[in-house]
N, C-alpha and C positions, 0 to 999 in steps of 0.2 A: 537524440534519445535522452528522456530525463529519468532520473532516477530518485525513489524513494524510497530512503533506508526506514524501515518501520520496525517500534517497540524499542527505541529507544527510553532507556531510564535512567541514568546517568549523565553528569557534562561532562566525564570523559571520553564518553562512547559517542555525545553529540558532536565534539571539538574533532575525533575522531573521521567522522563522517562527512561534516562540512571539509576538513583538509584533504579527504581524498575524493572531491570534490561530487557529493550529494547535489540535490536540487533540491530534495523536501526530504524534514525527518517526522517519522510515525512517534505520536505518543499515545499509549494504549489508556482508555479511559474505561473499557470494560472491566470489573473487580472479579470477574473468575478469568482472566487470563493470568497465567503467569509473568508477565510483561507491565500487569500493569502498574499507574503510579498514582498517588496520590494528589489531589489539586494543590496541595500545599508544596509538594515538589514539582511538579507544573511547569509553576513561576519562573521558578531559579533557572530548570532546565531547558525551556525556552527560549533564555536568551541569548544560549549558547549558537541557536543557528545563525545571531547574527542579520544584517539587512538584506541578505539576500537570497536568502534562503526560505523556501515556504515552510512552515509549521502546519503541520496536521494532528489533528483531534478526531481521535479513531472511539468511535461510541456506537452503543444499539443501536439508540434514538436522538436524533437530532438536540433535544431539550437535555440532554443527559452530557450534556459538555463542561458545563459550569462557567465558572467565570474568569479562568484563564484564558488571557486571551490569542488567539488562534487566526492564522490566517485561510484555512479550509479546513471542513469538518467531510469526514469520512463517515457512513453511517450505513446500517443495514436496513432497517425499517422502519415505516413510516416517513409523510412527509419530507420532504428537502428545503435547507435553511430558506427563509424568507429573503433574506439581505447574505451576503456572499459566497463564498463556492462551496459549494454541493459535492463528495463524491460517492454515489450508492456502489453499495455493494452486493453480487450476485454470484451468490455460492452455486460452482456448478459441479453437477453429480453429472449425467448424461446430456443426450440430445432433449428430452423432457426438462431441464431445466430452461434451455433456449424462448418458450415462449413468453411467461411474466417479464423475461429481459425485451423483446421483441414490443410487450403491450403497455413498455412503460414510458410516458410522458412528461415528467416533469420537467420543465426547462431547466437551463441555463446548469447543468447538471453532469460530469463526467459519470462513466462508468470502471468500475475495477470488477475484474474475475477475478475468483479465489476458487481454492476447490472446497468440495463439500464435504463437511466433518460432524457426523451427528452432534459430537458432545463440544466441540470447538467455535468456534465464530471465525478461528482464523488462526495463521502462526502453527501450523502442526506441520509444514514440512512436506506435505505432499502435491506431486502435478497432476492435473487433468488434463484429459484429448485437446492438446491445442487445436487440434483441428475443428473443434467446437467453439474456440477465440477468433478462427476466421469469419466462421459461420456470425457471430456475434459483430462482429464489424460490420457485415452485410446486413442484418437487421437494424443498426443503429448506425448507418454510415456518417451522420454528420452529428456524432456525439465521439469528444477521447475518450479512449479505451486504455485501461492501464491494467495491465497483467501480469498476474500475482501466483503463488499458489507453487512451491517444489522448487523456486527457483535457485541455483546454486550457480556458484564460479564455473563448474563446468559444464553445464547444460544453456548459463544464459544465450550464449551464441546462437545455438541453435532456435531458442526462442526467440528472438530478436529476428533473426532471419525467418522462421515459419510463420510469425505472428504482425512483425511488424508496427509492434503497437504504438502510441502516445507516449507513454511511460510502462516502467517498471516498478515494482516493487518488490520490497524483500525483507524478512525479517531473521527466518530460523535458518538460511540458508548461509548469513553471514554471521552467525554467532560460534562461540567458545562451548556455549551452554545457556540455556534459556532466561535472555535479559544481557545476556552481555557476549558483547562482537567481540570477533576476533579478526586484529587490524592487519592480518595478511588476505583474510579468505573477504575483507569488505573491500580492500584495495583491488585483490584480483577482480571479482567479479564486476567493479566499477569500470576498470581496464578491456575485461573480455565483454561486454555489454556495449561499449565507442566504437571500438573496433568494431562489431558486427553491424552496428549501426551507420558506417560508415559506407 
């Protein structure tokens, strides 16, 4: 099971993350999130993940990354990177969201669920019908699936077991307060997430 801790802003929230052993950390490149950071701290904050750890660059549009640099970009719309990893994002509200997921093509490409938040892109905190994440697998069987969206310490379990996905991810369900974790409830849910995946 791999996990990605997302909306990191900080290198102590990053150092944090990598030691309670992350797989990839989220940097929020949208400027109406609350999470997000500027490309001038970017830099710095990146290189807290270290050699092993994936770096992601959470943006609208693919072109809207800038110039720090990144080892996969996370994106809602439009196009997916020409040269390395892709992961689209598909805010789901109901069963009527399932089909643009269902008709979409682009290679070499993961997918993340999120749930759908009019005024948010992402990071509010809430879950959708995983049973619509099943359903989403079987449309896109031979694409990862990474699912997002309410997850917390104690619910991951049970997600991990309904869903089964590729990865995890997570942002407001291991924070303090919006933007900064809090290193019991990132540890727990890193903890309850192995286990279930086990």
């Amino acid at each position: 099971m791999r996990i990605k801790i997302c909306g990191i802003t900080n290198p102590e929230d990053a150092r944090l993350a990598v030691e309670a052993g992350a797989d990839a950390l989220g940097f929020i490149r949208v400027e109406s999130s609350p999470r997000y950071i500027p490309e001038a701290d970017a830099h710095e904050i990146y290189r807290e993940a270290g050699p092993f750890v994936t770096v992601v660059a959470v943006v609208r549009r693919v072109e809207e990354v800038g110039s720090a640099e990144c080892d996969a970009i996370q994106f809602y719309e439009g196009p997916a990177p020409t040269s390395g990893k892709g992961i689209r994002v598909f805010r789901i509200k109901d069963a009527l969201s399932l089909p643009a997921l269902a008709e979409y093509r682009e290679p070499n490409t993961a997918i993340l669920l999120d749930t759908y938040h009019e005024q948010a892109l992402g990071g509010v905190g809430a879950t959708f019908d995983w049973s619509l994440a099943v359903a989403a697998k079987g449309l896109q069987p031979h694409r990862r699936l990474i699912l997002a969206g309410g997850l917390t310490p104690d619910n991951v379990a049970e997600a991990v077991r309904r869903v089964r996905p590729y990865a995890l991810d997570v942002s407001s369900g291991v924070e303090a307060s919006p933007g900064k974790k809090d290193p019991h409830k990132l540890r727990d849910f890193i903890a309850a997430a192995r286990q279930a995946a086990e």
